[in-house]
RONUKOL-523898 format. One record per residue (C-alpha): x, y, z. Coordinates in nm, 4 decimals, always signed. Example, Ala and Ser with C-alpha at 12.3 -4.5 7.8 and 13.67 -1.06 7.14 Angstrom:
2
[r [+1.2300 -0.4500 +0.7800]]
[r [+1.3670 -0.1060 +0.7140]]
***
This chain:
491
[r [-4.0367 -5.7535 +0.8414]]
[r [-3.6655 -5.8570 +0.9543]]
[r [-3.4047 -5.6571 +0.8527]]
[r [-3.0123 -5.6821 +0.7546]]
[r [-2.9012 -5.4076 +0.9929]]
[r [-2.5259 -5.3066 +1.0000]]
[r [-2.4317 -5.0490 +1.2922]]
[r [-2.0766 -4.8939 +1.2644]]
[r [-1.9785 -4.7083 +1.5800]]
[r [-1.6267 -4.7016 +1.7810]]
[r [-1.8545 -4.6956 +2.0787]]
[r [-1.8604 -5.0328 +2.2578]]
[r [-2.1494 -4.9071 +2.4602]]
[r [-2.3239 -4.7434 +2.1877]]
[r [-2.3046 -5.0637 +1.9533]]
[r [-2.4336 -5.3131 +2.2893]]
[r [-2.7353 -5.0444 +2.2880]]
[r [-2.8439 -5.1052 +1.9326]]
[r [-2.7727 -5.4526 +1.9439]]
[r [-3.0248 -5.5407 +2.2233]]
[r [-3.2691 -5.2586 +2.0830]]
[r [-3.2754 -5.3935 +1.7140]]
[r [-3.2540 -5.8101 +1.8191]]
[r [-3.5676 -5.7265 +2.0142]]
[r [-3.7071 -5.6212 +1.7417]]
[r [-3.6459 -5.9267 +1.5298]]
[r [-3.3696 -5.7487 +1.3057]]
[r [-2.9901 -5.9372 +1.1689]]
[r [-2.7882 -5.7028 +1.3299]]
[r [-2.3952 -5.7112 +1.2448]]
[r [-2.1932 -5.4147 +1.4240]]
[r [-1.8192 -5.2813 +1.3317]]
[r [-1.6022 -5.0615 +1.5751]]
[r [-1.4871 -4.7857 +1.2376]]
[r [-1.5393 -4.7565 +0.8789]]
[r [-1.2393 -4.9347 +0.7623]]
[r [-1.3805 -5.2609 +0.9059]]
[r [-1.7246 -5.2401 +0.7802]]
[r [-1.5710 -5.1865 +0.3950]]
[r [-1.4653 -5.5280 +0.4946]]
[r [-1.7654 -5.6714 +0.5909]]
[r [-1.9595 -5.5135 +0.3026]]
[r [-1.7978 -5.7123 +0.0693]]
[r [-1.9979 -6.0218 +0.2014]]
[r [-2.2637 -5.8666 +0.4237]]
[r [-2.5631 -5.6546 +0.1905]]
[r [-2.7507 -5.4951 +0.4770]]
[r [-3.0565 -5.3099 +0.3906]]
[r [-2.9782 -5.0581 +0.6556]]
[r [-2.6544 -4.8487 +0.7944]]
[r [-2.6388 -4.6965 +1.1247]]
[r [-2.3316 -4.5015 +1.0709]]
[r [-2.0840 -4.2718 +1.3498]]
[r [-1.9251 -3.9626 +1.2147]]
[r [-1.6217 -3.9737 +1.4365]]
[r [-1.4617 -4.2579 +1.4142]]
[r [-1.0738 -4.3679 +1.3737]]
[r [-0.8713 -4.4662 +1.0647]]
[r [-1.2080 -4.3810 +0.8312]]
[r [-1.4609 -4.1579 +0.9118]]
[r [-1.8745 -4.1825 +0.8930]]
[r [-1.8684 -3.8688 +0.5891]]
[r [-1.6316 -4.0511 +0.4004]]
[r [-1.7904 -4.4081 +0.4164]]
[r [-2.1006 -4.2611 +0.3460]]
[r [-1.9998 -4.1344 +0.0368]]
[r [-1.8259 -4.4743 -0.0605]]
[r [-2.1298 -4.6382 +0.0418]]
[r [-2.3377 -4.4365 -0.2201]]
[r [-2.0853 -4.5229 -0.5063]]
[r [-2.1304 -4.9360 -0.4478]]
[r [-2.3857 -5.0275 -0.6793]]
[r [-2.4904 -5.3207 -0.4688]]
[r [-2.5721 -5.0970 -0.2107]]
[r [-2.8091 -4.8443 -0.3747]]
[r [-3.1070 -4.9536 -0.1652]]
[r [-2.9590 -4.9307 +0.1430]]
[r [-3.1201 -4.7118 +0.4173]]
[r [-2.8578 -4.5012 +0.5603]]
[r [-2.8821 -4.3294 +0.8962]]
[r [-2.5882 -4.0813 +0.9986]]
[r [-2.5811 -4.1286 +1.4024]]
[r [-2.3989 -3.9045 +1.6073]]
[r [-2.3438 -3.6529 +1.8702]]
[r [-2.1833 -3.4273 +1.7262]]
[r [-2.4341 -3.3209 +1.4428]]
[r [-2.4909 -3.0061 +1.6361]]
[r [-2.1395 -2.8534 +1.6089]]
[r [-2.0736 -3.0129 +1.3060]]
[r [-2.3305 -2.8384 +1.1253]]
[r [-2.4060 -3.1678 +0.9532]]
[r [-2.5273 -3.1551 +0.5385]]
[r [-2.7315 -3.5014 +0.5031]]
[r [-2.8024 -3.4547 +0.1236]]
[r [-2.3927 -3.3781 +0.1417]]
[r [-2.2919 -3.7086 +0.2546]]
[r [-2.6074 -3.9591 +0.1132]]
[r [-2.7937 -4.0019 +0.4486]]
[r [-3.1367 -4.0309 +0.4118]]
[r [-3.1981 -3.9927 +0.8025]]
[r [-2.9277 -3.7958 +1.0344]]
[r [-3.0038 -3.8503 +1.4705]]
[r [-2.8353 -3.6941 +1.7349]]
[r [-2.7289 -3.8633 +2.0136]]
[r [-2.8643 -3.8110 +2.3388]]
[r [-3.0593 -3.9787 +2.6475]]
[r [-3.1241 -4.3714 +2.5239]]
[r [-3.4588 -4.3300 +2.6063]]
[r [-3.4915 -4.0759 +2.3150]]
[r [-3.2228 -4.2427 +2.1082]]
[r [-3.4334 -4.5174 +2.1188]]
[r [-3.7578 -4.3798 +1.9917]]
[r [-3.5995 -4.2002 +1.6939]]
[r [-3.3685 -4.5118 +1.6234]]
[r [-3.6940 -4.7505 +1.5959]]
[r [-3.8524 -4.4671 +1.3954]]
[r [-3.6019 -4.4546 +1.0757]]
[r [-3.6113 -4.8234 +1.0602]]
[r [-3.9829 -4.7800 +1.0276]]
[r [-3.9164 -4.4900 +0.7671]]
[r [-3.7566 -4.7289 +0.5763]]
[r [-3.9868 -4.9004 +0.5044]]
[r [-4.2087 -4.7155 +0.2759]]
[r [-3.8636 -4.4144 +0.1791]]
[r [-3.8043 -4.4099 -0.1824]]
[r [-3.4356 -4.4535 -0.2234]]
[r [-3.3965 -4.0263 -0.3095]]
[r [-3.6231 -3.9102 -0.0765]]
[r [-3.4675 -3.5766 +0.0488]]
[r [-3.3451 -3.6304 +0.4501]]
[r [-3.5819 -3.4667 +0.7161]]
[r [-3.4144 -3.2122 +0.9684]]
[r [-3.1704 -3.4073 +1.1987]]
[r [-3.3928 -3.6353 +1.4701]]
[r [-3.3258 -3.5822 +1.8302]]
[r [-3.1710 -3.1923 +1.8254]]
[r [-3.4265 -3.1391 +2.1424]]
[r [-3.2594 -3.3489 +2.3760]]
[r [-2.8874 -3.2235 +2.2785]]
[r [-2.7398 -2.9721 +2.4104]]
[r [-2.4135 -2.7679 +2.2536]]
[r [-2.0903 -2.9288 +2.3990]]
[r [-1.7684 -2.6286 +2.4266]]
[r [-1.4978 -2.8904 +2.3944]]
[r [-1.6395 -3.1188 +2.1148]]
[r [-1.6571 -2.7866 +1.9389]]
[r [-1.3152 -2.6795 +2.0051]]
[r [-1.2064 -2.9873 +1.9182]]
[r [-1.3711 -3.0011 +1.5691]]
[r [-1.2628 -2.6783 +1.4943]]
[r [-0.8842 -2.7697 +1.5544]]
[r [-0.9393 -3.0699 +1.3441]]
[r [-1.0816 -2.8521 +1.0537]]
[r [-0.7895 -2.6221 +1.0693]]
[r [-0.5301 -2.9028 +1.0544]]
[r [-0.8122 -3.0585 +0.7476]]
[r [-0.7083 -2.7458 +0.6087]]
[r [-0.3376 -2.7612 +0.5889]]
[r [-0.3674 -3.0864 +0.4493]]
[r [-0.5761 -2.9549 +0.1563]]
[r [-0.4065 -2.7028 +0.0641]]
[r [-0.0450 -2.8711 +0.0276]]
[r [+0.1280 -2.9207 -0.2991]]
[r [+0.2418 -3.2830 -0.2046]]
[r [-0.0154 -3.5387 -0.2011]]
[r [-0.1183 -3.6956 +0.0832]]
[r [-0.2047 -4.1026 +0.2122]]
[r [-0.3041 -4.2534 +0.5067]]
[r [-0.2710 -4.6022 +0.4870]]
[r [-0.4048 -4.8645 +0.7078]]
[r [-0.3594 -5.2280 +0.7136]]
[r [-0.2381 -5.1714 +0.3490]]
[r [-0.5323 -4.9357 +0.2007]]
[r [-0.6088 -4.5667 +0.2087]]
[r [-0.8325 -4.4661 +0.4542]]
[r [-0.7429 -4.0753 +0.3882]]
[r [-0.6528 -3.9140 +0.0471]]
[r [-0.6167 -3.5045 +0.0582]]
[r [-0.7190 -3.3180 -0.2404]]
[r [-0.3300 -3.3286 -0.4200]]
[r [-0.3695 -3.6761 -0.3981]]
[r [-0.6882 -3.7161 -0.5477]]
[r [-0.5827 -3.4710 -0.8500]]
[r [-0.2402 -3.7412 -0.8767]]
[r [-0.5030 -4.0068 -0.9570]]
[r [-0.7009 -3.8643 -1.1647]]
[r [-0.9650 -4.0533 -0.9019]]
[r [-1.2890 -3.9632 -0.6934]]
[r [-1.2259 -4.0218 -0.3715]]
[r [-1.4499 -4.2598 -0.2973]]
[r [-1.2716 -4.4558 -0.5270]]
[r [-0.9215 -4.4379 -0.3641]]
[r [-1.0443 -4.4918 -0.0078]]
[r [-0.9958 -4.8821 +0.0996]]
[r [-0.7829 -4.9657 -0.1864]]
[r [-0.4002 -5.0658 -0.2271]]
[r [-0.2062 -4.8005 -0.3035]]
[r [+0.0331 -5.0376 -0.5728]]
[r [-0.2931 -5.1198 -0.7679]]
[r [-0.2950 -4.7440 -0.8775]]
[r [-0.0216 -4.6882 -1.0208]]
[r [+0.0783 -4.8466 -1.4059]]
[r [+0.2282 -5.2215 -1.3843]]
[r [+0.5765 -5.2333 -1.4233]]
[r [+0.6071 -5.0042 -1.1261]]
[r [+0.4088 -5.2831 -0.8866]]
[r [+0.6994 -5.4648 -0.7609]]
[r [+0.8456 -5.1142 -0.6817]]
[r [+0.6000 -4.9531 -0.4271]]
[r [+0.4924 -5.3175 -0.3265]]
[r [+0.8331 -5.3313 -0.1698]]
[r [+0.8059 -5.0048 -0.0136]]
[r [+0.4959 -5.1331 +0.2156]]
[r [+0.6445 -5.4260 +0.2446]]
[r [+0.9643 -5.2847 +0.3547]]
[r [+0.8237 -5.3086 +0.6885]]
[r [+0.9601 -5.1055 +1.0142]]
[r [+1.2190 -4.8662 +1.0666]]
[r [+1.2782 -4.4930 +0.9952]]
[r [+1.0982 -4.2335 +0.7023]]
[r [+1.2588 -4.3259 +0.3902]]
[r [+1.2185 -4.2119 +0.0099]]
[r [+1.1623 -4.4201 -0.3076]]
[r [+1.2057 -4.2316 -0.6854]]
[r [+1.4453 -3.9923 -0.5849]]
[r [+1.7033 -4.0967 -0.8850]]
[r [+1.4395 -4.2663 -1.0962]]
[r [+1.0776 -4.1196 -1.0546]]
[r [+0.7797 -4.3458 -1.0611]]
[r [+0.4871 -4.3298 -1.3716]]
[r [+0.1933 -4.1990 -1.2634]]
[r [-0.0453 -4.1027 -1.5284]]
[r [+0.1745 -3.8671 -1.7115]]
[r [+0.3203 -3.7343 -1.4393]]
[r [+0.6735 -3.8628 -1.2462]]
[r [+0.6185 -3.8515 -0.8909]]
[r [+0.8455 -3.9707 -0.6063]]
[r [+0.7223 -4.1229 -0.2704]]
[r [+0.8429 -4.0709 +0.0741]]
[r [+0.7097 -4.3288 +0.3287]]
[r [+0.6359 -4.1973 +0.6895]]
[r [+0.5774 -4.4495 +1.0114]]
[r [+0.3459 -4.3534 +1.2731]]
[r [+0.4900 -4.4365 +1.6081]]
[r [+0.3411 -4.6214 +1.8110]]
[r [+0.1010 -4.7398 +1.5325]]
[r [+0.2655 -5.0165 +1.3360]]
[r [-0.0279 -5.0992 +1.0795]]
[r [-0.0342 -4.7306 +0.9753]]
[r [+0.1901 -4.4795 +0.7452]]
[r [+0.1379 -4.1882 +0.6261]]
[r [+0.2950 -4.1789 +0.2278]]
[r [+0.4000 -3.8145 +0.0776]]
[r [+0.3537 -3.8111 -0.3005]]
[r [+0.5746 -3.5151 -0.4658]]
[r [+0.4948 -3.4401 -0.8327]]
[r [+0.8725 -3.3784 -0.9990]]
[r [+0.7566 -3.3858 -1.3535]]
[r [+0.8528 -3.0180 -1.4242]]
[r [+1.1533 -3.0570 -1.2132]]
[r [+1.2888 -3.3085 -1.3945]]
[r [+1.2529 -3.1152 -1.6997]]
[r [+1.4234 -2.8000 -1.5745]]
[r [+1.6945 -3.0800 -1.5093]]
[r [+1.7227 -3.2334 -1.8549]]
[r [+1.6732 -2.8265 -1.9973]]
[r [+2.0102 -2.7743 -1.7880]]
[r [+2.1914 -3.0755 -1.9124]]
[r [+2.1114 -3.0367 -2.2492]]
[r [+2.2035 -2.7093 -2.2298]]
[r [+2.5435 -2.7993 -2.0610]]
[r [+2.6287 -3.0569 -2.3380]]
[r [+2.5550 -2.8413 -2.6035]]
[r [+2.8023 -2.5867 -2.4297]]
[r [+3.0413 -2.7993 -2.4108]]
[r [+3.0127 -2.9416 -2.7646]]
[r [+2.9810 -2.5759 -2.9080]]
[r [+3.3247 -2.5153 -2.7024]]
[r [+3.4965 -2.8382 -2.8756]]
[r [+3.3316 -2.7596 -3.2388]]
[r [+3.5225 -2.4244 -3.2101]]
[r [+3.8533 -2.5527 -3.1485]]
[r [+3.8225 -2.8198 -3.4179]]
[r [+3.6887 -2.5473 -3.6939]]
[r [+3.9829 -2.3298 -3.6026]]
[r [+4.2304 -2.5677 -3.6220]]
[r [+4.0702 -2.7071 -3.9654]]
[r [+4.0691 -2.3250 -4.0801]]
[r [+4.3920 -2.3399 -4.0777]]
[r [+4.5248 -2.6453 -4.2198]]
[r [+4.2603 -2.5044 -4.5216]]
[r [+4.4435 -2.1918 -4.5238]]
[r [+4.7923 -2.4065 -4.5237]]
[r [+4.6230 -2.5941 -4.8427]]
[r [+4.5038 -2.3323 -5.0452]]
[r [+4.8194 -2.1177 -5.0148]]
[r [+5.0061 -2.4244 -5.1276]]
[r [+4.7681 -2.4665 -5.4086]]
[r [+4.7582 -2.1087 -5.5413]]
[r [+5.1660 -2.1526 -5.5558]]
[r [+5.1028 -2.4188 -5.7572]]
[r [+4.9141 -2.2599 -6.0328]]
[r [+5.1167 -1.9850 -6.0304]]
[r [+5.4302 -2.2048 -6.0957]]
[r [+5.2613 -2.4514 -6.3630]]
[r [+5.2967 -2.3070 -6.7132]]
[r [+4.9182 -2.3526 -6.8710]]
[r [+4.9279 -2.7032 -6.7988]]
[r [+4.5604 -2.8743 -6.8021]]
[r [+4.5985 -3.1690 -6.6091]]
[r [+4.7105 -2.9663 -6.3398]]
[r [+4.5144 -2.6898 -6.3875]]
[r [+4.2534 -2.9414 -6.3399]]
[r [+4.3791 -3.0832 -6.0213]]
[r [+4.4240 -2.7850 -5.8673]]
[r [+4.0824 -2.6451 -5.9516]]
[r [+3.9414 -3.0118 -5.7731]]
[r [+4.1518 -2.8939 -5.4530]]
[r [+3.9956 -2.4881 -5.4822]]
[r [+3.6134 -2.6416 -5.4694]]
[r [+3.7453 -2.8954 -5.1653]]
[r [+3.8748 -2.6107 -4.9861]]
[r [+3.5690 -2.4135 -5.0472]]
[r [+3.3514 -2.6800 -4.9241]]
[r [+3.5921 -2.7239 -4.5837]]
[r [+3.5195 -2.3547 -4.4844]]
[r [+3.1667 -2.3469 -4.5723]]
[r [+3.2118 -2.6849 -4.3186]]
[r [+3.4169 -2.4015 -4.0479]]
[r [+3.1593 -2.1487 -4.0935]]
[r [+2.8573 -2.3682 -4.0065]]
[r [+3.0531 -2.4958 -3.6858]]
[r [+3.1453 -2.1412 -3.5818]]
[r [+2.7638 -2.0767 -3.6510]]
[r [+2.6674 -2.3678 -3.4114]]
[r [+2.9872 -2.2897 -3.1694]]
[r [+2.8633 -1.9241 -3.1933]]
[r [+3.2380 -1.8701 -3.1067]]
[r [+3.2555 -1.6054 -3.4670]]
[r [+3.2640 -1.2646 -3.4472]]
[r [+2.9120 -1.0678 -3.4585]]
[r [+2.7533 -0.9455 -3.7403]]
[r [+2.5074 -0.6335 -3.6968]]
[r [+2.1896 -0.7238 -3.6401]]
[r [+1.8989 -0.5227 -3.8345]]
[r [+1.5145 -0.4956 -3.8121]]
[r [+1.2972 -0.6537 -4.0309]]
[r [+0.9696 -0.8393 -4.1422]]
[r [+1.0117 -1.1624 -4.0283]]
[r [+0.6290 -1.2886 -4.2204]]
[r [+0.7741 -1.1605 -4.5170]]
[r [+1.0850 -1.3798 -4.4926]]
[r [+0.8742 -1.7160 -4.4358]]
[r [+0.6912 -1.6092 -4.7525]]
[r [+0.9857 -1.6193 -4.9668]]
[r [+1.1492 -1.8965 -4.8082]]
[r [+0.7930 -2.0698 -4.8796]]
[r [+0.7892 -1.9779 -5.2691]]
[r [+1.1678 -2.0725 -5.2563]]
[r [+1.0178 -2.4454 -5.1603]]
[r [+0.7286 -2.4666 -5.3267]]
[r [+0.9543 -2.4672 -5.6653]]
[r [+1.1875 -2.6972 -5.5164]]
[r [+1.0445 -2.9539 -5.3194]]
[r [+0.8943 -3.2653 -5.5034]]
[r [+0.5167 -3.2227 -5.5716]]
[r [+0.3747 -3.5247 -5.3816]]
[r [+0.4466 -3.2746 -5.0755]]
[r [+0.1379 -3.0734 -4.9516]]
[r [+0.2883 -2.6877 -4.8050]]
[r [+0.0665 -2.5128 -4.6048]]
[r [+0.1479 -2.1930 -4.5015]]
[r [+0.0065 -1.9049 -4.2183]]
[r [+0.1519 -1.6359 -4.1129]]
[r [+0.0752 -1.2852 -3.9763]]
[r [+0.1035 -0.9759 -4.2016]]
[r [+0.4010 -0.8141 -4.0293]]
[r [+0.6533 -0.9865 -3.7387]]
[r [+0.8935 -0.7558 -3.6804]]
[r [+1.2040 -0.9036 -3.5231]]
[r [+1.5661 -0.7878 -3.4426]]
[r [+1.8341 -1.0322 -3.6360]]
[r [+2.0145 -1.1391 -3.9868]]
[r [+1.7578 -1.2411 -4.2359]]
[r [+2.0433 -1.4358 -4.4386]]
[r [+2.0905 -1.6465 -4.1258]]
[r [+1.6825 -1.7170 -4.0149]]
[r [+1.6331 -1.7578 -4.4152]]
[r [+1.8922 -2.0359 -4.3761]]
[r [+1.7726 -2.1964 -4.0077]]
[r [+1.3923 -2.1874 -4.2239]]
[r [+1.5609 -2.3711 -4.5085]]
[r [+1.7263 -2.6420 -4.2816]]
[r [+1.3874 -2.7143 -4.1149]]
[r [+1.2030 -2.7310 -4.4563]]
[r [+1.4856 -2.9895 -4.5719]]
[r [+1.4797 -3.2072 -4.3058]]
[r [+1.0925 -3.2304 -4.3463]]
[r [+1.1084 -3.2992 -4.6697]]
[r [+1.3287 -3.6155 -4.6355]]
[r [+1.1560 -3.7283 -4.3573]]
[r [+0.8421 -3.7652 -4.6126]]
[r [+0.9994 -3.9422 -4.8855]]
[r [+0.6640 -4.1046 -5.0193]]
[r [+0.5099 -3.7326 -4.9481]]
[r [+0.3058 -3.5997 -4.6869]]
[r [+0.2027 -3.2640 -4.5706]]
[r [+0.4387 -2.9831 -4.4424]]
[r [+0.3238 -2.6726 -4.2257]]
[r [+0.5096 -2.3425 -4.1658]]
[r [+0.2938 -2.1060 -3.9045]]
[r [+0.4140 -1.8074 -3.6795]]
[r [+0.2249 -1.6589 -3.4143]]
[r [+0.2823 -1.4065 -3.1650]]
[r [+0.2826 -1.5116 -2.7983]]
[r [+0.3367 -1.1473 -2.5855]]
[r [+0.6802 -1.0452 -2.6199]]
[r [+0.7711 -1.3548 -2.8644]]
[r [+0.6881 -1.5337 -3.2092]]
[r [+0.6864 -1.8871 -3.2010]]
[r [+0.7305 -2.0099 -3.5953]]
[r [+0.6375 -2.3803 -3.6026]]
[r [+0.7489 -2.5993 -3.9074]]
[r [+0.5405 -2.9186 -3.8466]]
[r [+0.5241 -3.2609 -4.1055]]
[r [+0.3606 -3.5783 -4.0979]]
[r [+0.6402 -3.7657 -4.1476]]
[r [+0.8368 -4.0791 -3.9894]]
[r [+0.9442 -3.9060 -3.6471]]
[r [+1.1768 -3.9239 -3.4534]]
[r [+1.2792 -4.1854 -3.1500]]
[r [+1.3220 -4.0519 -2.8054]]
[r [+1.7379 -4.1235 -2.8444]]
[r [+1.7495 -3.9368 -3.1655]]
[r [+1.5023 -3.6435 -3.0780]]
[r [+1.7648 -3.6146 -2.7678]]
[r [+2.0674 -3.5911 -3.0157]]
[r [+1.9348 -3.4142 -3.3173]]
[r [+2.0683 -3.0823 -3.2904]]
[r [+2.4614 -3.2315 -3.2206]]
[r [+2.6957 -3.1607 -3.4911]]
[r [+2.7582 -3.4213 -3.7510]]
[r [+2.4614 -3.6211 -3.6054]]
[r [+2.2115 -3.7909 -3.8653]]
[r [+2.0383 -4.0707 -3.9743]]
[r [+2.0547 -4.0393 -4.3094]]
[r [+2.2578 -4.2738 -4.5737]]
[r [+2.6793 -4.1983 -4.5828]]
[r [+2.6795 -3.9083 -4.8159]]
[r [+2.2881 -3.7754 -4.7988]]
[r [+2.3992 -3.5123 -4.5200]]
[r [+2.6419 -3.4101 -4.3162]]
[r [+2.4668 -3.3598 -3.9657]]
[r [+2.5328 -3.0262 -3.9660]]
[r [+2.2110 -2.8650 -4.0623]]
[r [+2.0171 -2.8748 -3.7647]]
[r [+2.2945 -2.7945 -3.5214]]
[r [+2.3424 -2.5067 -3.7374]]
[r [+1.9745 -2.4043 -3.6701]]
[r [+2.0273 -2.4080 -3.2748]]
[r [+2.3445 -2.2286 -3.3072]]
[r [+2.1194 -1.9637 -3.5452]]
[r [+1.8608 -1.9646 -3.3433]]
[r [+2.0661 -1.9149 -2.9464]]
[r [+2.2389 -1.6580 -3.1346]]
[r [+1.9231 -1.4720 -3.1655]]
[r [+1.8343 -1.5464 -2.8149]]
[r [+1.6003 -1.7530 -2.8906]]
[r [+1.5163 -2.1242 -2.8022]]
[r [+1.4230 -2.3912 -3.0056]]
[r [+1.2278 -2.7389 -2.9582]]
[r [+1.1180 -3.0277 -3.1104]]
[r [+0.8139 -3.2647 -3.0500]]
[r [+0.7670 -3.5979 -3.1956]]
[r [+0.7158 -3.9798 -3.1900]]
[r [+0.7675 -4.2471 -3.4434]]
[r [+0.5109 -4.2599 -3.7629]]
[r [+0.3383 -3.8991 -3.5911]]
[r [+0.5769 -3.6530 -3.7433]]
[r [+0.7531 -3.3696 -3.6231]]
[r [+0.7263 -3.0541 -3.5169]]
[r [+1.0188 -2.7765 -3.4793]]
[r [+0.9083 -2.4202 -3.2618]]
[r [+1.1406 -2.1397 -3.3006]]
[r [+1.1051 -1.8737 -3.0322]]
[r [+1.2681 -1.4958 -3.1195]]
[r [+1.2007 -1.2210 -2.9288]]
[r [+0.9981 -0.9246 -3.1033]]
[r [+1.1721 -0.5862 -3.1908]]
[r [+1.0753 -0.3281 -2.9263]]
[r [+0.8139 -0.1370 -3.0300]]
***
C-alpha cells in the first residue's frame, strides 16, 4: 500500500538514503533539510508517516514532534524519531509522541529497521506505547557527541532559568521559546513555535512590533522603554538582538516591567503629594492668619457697638465664617501633616469601626445595605478622633457615590504585623484620571457646593500620619474599594 512519507533530516546524505530506499518501495516520499521547513510543507502536504532528526538547526526533531502531535490533521500520522544520537540523549519516545525511535548506524541495518516501522504502521493503533529504540546493537557510544550534548544542556539551562523571556526567530516565526516566554503568553509551546511573534500580542500594538522586525539590519535596539507594550495584563518591553552573520535570524529579549512601573507611579504619586502637602501648608498658614486678622477686627467690633442687632447679627455671620475657614486650615494642616503632633494612645481599633458603623446606620438613607465584619479586638497605636474621622470620610463618599442605593462594606483583617480595614460599595466608580487625583486637596466631582474636596485628602494625610498607606481600586459602574493599612501596637 503506497504511502505519503515525509523525511526531515539536515543530512543531505541521510535524506538521498531514504529517498532511494522508500521510492523502491513504491512510497510518495517528500524530504525537508530542518523542522522549520517541514511546518511549511505540512500545511499542504498530510503524510501518513514522519521520519524525523533530533538535531537539527533553527527547530529541533523534540520540538516538532510535539507540534506535530497538537495538529489535529495530523493525528494519524506514524511518527518515527531517527537519529544517532538516541544513545547519549537518553531519548523518552512516549515524551516527545514517537511511536517508533531508530538509531542510526550501518545503512545496511538502518535499512532493515527503517522498512520495518513502515510495516508497523500498518496495523499500530494511533496510542500504541513505542517499543525500545530499534538499532541500539549496531551503535556504539560516541565521547564528543556526548560532550557536546551536555554543553548544549547546560547552556538549555541558563536559558530556562532567566527572568527575561526568550525568542528565536527565524524567517519571521519562533522556532525557540524558553520557559519565561512561554509563561508571557500564557501559551503551550507548541503553540508559539512557527508563529509571528506580532500575532501574539493584543491589536493596537501590531503596527508597533511589526515595525521592529521590519526594522531590518543594524545594531541591538529596544522598543517600550518609555511606553511598555500590552501583553496580557502584563507591560513588557522588547529588546531586539541580530545574529551576525545570520541575517534571517534574531534573537528578541522580552522583560516583564509591570511591577516596575508601579514602584514608578508609587514614587511619583508620592512625590506630588509631597509637594502638594508642602504648598497646602503655606496656603493654610497664610489663610490662618488673615482669619486671625478678621476675627480680631470683628471682636473689636462688638465690643464697640452698643447692643445693636443688625450688627450684632453681622458680626455673628462673620464668627461662623471664620469658624468654618479654620476648620478649612486644620484639615489642610491634617493633609500637609505640617501641625504639630498630638500624643498618640493605644486602643481598640474593632471597637471604633463599630461605633462609627451605628453612627451610619442612623444616618445614612435606608435604601443603603451596611455590612459590617470585624475582629473582636485590633489594637493599634494612634488618635481615635482622627481614624473615627478618616472612617467617616470613606463612609460619606460611599454613600454619594450610591445615590439610588446600593450596598456598603466595612471589614478589617489582620495581615502579620498590619490591619488592612477595607470600606468597599457598589457604586458608580471611579475613572482611571479621577482614581489618580482623588486624594488632592479641593479635588471632586461633585456639584459646586456638595463638597469641598477636602475629605479624602484629609484621609491620606490621617492615614500617612499614622504610617500607614492607603489605596483605592475601582472602575466605572463596579464600585470602589478604599484599604487602609496601620501598623498593629507591639505586643
Amino acid at each position: 500500500m503506497k504511502k505519503k512519507i515525509l523525511v526531515v533530516d539536515d543530512n543531505p546524505v541521510m535524506l538521498k538514503f531514504m529517498i532511494n530506499l522508500l521510492n523502491r518501495e513504491g512510497h510518495d516520499v517528500k524530504t525537508a533539510e530542518d523542522g522549520f521547513i517541514a511546518l511549511s510543507m505540512l500545511t499542504s502536504f498530510k503524510p501518513d508517516i514522519m521520519f524525523i532528526d533530533l538535531i537539527m538547526p533553527k527547530l529541533d526533531g523534540r520540538k516538532l514532534c510535539q507540534i506535530v502531535r497538537k495538529m489535529e490533521d495530523l493525528k494519524n500520522c506514524y511518527v518515527v524519531v531517527i537519529s544517532a544520537a538516541v544513545l547519549e540523549l537518553n531519548l523518552d519516545c512516549i515524551e516527545i509522541g514517537a511511536n517508533v525511535c531508530i538509531a542510526k548506524g550501518p545503512f545496511d541495518v538502518l535499512k532493515k529497521n527503517v522498512l520495518a516501522a513502515v510495516k508497523e504502521s500498518y496495523h499500530a493503533p494511533r496510542d500504541t506505547i513505542p517499543k525500545s529504540i530499534m538499532g541500539l546493537e549496531a551503535v556504539d557510544p560516541r565521547r564528543m557527541t556526548s560532550e557536546l550534548l551536555s554543553r548544549n544542556r547546560h547552556l538549555e539551562t541558563m536559558l530556562e532559568s532567566m527572568a527575561e523571556g526568550i525568542l528565536e526567530i527565524f524567517s519571521h516565526r519562533i522556532v525557540y521559546a524558553n520557559s519565561a516566554a512561554v509563561s508571557l503568553f500564557g501559551l503551550p509551546e507548541e503553540k508559539l513555535l512557527f508563529s509571528y511573534p506580532f500575532d501574539l500580542f493584543e491589536k493596537n500594538e501590531c503596527s508597533r512590533i511589526k515595525a521592529l522586525l521590519k526594522s531590518g539590519e543594524g545594531g541591538p535596539f529596544e522598543i517600550g522603554h518609555d511606553t511598555p507594550l500590552k501583553l496580557k495584563d502584563r507591560r513588557v518591553t522588547i529588546r531586539y538582538l541580530p545574529v551576525k552573520g545570520d541575517g534571517s535570524t534574531v534573537i528578541i529579549l522580552i522583560t516583564d516591567v509591570t511591577e516596575r512601573k508601579l514602584l514608578e507611579l508609587q514614587v511619583q504619586h508620592a512625590r506630588k503629594m509631597e509637594a502638594i502637602g508642602t504648598i497646602a501648608s503655606g496656603v493654610a498658614h497664610n489663610f490662618r492668619n488673615i482669619l486671625n486678622a478678621i476675627h480680631v477686627n470683628n471682636q473689636l467690633i462688638q465690643m464697640n457697638s452698643d447692643s445693636n442687632a443688625e450688627v450684632d447679627t453681622n458680626t455673628g455671620r462673620i464668627e461662623s465664617a471664620v469658624k468654618k475657614g479654620a476648620q478649612l486650615v486644620e484639615d489642610l494642616m491634617q493633609f500637609s501633616r505640617k501641625e504639630l503632633i498630638k500624643e498618640f494612645k493605644r486602643f481598640n481599633l474593632s471597637e471604633l469601626i463599630r461605633e462609627t458603623h451605628q453612627l451610619i446606620k442612623i444616618s445614612f438613607d435606608k435604601n443603603i445595605d451596611i455590612h459590617i465584619n470585624v475582629p473582636e479586638s485590633i489594637s493599634i497605636i494612634g488618635r481615635p478622633s482622627e481614624l473615627s474621622q478618616a472612617l467617616m470620610n470613606l463612609c460619606t463618599n460611599a454613600r454619594d457615590a450610591m445615590p439610588n442605593g446600593g450596598v456598603l462594606r466595612i471589614e478589617a483583617k489582620v495581615d502579620e504585623n498590619n490591619v488592612i480595614v477595607m470600606i468597599s460599595d457598589t457604586g458608580q466608580g471611579m475613572e482611571k484620571e479621577v482614581k489618580e487625583k482623588c486624594f488632592d486637596p479641593f479635588f471632586t466631582t461633585k456639584a459646586i457646593g456638595k463638597g469641598t474636596g477636602l475629605g479624602l485628602s484629609t484621609t491620606y494625610g490621617i492615614v500617612k500620619d499614622h504610617e500607614g498607606d492607603i489605596h483605592v481600586y475601582s472602575e466605572p459602574n463596579k464600585g470602589a474599594v478604599f484599604e487602609l493599612h496601620l501598623p498593629l501596637a507591639p505586643e
